[in-house]
N, C-alpha and C positions, 0 to 999 in steps of 0.2 A: 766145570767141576765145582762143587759147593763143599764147600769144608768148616769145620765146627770148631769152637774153640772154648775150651770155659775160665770163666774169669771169677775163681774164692775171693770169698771173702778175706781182709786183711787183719789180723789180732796182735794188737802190741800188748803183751803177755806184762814186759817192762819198758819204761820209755823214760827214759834218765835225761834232763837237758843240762848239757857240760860247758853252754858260753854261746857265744853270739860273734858271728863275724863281721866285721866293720861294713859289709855289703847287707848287712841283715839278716842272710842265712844263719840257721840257729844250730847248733851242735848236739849231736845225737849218740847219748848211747842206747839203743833199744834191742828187746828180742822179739822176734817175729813168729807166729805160728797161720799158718792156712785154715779155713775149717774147709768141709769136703762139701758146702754151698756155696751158692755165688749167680751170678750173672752168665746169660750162656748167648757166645756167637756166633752166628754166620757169616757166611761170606762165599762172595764169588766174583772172578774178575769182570772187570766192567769200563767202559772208556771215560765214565766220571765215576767218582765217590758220592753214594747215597747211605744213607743212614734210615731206618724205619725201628722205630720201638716197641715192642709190647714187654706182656707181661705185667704180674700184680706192683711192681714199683715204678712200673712207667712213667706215673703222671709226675708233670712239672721239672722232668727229666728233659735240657736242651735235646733237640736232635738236630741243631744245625754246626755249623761249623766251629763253633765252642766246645762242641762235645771231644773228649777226649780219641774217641773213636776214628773220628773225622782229621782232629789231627795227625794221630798217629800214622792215618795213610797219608799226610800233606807231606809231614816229615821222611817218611820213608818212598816218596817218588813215586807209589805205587797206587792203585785205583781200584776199587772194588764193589761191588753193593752190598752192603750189611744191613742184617735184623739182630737186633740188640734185646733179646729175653731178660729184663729189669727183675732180680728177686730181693737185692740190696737196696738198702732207702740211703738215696743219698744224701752227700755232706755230714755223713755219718758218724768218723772216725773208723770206718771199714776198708777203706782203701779202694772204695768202687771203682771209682775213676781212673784210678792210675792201673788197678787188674784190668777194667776194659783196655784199655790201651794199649797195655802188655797182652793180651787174648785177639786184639788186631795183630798186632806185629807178627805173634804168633801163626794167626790165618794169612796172611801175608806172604809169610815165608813159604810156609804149608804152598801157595798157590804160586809162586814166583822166584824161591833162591831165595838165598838170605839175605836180612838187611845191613847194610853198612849203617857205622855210625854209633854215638850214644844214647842209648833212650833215656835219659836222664835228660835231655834237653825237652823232653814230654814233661817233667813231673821227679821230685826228689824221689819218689816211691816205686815209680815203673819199672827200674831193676830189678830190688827187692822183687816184684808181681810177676818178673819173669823167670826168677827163680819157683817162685809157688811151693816153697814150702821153708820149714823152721829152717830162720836164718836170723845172726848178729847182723844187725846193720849200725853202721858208726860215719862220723863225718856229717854231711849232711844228707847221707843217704845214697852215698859211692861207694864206701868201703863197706862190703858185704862178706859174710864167711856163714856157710852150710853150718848146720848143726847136724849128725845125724845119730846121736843115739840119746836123743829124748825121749820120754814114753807119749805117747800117746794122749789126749784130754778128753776125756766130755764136757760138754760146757752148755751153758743156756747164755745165750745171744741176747741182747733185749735194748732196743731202741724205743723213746718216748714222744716220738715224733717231731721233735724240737731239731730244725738243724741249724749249725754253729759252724761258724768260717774260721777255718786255723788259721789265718792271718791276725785276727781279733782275738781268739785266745793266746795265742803265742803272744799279743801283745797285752794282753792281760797281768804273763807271768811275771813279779815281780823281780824273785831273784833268780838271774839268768848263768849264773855257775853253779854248779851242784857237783853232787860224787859221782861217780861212772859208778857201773854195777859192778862186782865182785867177777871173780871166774868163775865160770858155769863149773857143777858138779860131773864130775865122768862119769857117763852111762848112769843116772839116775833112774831108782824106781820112781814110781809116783808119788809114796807118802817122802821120798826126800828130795824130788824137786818142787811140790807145792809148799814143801818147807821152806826150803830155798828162796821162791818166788814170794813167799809172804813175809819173812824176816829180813831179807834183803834184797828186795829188788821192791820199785814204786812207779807211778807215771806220777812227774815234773807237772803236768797239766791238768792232772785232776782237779787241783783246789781251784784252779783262775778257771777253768771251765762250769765249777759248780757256782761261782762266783756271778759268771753270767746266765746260767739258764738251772733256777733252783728245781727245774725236771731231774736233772742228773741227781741231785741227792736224795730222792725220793725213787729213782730207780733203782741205787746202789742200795739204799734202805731194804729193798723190797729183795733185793738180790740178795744180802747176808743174810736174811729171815728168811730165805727157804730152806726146806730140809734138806740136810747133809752138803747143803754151800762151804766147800772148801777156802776158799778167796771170792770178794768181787771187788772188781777195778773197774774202771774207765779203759777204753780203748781208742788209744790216737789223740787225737783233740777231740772228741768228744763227739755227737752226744753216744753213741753208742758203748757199752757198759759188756760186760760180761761175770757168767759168775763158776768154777770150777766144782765137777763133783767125783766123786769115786768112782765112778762104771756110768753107763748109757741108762739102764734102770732109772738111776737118781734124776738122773739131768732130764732126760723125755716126762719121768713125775714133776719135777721141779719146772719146767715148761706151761705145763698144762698147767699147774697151781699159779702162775705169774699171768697166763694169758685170762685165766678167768677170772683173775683180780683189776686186769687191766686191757680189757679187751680191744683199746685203741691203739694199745701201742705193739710196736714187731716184736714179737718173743717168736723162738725157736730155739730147739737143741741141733748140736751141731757135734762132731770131733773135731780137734786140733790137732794137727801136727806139723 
C-alpha cells in the first residue's frame, strides 16, 4: 500500500521572542498560519528506510540520513521507502523540514498504527506541522493552542534565494526579552485582524536577519510596493518574507508583478489559514 501525505508550508504571521533558557533554547511567542502549498509525500512500507527527491526544489536538498524525513522514521521505529516532491526552498523560514517530518509521521501512522512518543525530539516545530493549521505556539514550541476562527489570507510568498541558518540569526538578536503579543481579537474579520497583526504584533527576528543577508530588505521593499500589500513581514528566521492582500485577485496580481521583477527568486500566491 502507498500512501500520500502533504507537508504546507509554515507562516509565522508574528513571532515575538520572550527570553532565552539557560540551555539556549529561545522563548517563543508566535502565531502560526499553513498556506494550502507545500511539499508532497509518499510512502510505503519497506524493510529499510530510503528517501528519493524530486521536484522543482530538490536540488541541494540532503536525502541521506540528515534529512528530516529519514529521521522521522529512525525516531518512530518504523521503515518505509519515500519520494519527497521538493516545492519549498529550503532553510527558508517556511518550516519545510520540520512539515516533512510531520507528513512522515503522518504516512507512517497511515501505513502502521500510531506513533508513540514526542515529535518535538525531531525539531521545535514538528508539533506545530502536525497540527497544519492556525495555531499559538509559545515556550519553545511545546505549548501549542488551535485557533479557529481567523479569516482566512491571501498572500504572496517570496523567497530571494539566500538561505539563513536560525541558529545564526537567533544568535544575531540582540535583545533577547521582548513583549509577548497582545490577545488575539475573537472571530476577527479581515480588515480587523491585519489591523491587529500590523499595529501589534512583529517578528523579534526580522532586523538581525536583515542584518545578515541585505536580500531580505530588498524583498520586504519590494513586497510593501505592491499594490494593495496590506502588511509585509519576514517569516520564521528568515529568508523567506511574505506579504498580505484583500482577496486572491490582488495577491495572484501582486505575484506575477514581483516574479517579473525578479524572476530568480520563489514568488507565488498562496491562502493562509
Amino acid at each position: 500500500m502507498t500512501v500520500e501525505a502533504f507537508a504546507p508550508a509554515k507562516i509565522n504571521l508574528a513571532l515575538h521572542v520572550l527570553g532565552q533558557r539557560a540551555d539556549g533554547y529561545h522563548l517563543l511567542d508566535s502565531l502560526v498560519m499553513f498556506a494550502n502549498l507545500g511539499d508532497r509525500l509518499t510512502a510505503r512500507a519497506a524493510e529499510r528506510s530510503t528517501l528519493v527527491l524530486t521536484g522543482p526544489m530538490a536540488e541541494g536538498v540532503p536525502p541521506g540520513p540528515e534529512n528530516l524525513v529519514l529521521k522521522a522514521a529512525e525516531w518512530a521505529g518504523r521503515n518505509a521507502e519515500f519520494t519527497l516532491e521538493k516545492h519549498l526552498p529550503a532553510a527558508a523560514g517556511l518550516g519545510g523540514g520540520s512539515s516533512d517530518a510531520a507528513a512522515a509521521l503522518r504516512a507512517l501512522e497511515a501505513l502502521g498504527g500510531p506513533v508513540a512518543g514526542d515529535p518535538a525530539a525531531l525539531g521545535a516545530d514538528v508539533p506545530v506541522c502536525q497540527h497544519g493549521r492556525a495555531c499559538l505556539m509559545r515556550g519553545i514550541g511545546e505549548d501549542i493552542t488551535p485557533v479557529d476562527d481567523l479569516p482566512r489570507l491571501a498572500a504572496v510568498l517570496a523567497n530571494p534565494g539566500v538561505p539563513l541558518s536560525t541558529p545564526r540569526v537567533f544568535g544575531a538578536l540582540e535583545q533577547k526579552e521582548n513583549a509577548p503579543m497582545p490577545r488575539l481579537p475573537r472571530a476577527p474579520d479581515l480588515e480587523t485582524f491585519i489591523a491587529f497583526l500590523s499595529k501589534h504584533t512583529r517578528n523579534d527576528l526580522e532586523a538581525p536577519a536583515c542584518g545578515l543577508a541585505r536580500e531580505i530588505g530588498e524583498l520586504l521593499d519590494r513586497l510593501w510596493a505592491l499594490s494593495g500589500a496590506r502588511l509585509a513581514r519576514m517569516s520564521g528566521s528568515g529568508a523567506s518574507c511574505f506579504a498580505l492582500f484583500d482577496d486572491w485577485v490582488a495577491a495572484e496580481e501582486a505575484a506575477a508583478e514581483l516574479r517579473a521583477a525578479r524572476p530568480g527568486w520563489w514568488v507565488t500566491s498562496a491562502w493562509l489559514s
